[in-house]
C-alpha positions in Angstrom: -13.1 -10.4 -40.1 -11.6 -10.0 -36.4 -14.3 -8.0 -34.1 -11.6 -7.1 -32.1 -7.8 -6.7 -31.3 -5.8 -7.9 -27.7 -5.2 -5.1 -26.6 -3.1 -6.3 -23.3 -3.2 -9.4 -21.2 -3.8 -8.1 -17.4 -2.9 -10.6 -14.2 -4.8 -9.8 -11.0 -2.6 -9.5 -7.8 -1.9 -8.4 -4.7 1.1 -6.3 -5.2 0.6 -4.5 -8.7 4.4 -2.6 -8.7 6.6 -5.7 -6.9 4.6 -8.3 -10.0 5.0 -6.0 -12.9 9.2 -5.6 -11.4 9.4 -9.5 -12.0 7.9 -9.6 -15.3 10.4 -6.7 -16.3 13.1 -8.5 -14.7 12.5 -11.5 -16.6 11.4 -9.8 -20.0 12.8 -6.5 -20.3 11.1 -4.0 -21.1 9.7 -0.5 -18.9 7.2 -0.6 -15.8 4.7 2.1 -16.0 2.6 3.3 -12.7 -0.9 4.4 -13.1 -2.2 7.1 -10.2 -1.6 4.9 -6.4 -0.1 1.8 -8.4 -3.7 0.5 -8.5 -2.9 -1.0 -12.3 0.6 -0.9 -13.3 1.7 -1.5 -17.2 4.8 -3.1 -18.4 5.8 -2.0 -22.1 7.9 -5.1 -23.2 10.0 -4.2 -26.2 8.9 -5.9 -29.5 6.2 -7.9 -27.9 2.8 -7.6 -26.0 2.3 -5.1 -22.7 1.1 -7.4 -19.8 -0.6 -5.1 -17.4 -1.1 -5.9 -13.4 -4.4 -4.8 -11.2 -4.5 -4.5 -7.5 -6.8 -7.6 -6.6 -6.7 -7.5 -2.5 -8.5 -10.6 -2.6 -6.6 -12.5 -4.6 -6.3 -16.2 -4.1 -3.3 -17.5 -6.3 -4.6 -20.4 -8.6 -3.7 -24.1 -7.6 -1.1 -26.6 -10.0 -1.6 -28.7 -10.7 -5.0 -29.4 -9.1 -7.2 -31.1 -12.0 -10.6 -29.9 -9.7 -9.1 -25.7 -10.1 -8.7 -23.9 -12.6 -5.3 -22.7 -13.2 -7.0 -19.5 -14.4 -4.2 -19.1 -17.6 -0.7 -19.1 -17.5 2.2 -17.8 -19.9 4.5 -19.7 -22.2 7.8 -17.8 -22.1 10.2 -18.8 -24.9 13.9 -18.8 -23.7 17.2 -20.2 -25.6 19.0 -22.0 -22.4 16.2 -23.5 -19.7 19.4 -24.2 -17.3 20.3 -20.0 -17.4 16.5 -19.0 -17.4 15.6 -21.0 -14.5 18.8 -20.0 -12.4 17.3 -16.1 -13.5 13.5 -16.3 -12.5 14.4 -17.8 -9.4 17.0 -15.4 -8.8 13.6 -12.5 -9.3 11.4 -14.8 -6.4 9.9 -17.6 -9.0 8.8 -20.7 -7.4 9.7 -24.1 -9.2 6.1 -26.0 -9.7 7.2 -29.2 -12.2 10.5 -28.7 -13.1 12.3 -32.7 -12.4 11.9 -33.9 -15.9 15.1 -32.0 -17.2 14.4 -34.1 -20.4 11.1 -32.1 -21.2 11.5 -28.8 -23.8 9.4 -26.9 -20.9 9.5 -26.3 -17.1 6.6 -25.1 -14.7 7.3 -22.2 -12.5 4.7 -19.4 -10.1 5.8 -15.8 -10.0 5.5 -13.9 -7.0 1.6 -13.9 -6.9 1.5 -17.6 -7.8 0.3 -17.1 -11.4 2.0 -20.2 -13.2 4.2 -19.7 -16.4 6.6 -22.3 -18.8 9.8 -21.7 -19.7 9.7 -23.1 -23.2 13.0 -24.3 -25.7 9.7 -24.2 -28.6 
């Protein structure tokens, strides 16, 4: 038996609104502003809410760097890599391993440098 249930996955950053308007861009889905846009919610249809706190001291996580932790990063499954790459870099994603055109997956940073896969999985 489960002590628990996810309730949402929540990235730190320095700019809670401009993050949670790239997600949405790429996913879908409706951005929702707590109070001063200290902790913004996105409400992605079908799927999990990813949420996104104000960290003003946030130091974007190093890839690869086998010495720092990446901290986590999202798997985002798409049906074309060529069309969803041309999109999230369209939205301000930065490519991070994306030569091998071969590979099912390609390595990308959004905005606050939080890394995430485009996956054909």
């Amino acid at each position: 038996m489960a002590i628990a249930e996810l309730g949402v996955v929540v990235l730190d950053c320095p700019d809670p609104r401009a993050l949670a308007a790239f997600y949405a861009g790429v996913l879908g889905g409706t951005v929702e502003v707590e109070g001063e846009g200290e902790w913004v919610d996105l409400k992605v249809p079908g799927g999990q809410s990813l949420a996104f706190q104000k960290a003003p001291g946030h130091v974007p996580p190093k890839w690869p760097a086998p010495g720092d932790s990446q901290q986590f990063h999202l798997d985002l499954t798409v049906e074309d890599l060529d069309a969803a790459e041309k999109g999230v870099l369209a939205l301000g994603a930065t490519p991070l391993d994306t030569e091998n055109r071969s590979r099912s997956f390609r390595v990308y940073a959004d905005p606050a440098g939080h890394p995430f896969c485009l996956c054909v999985c």
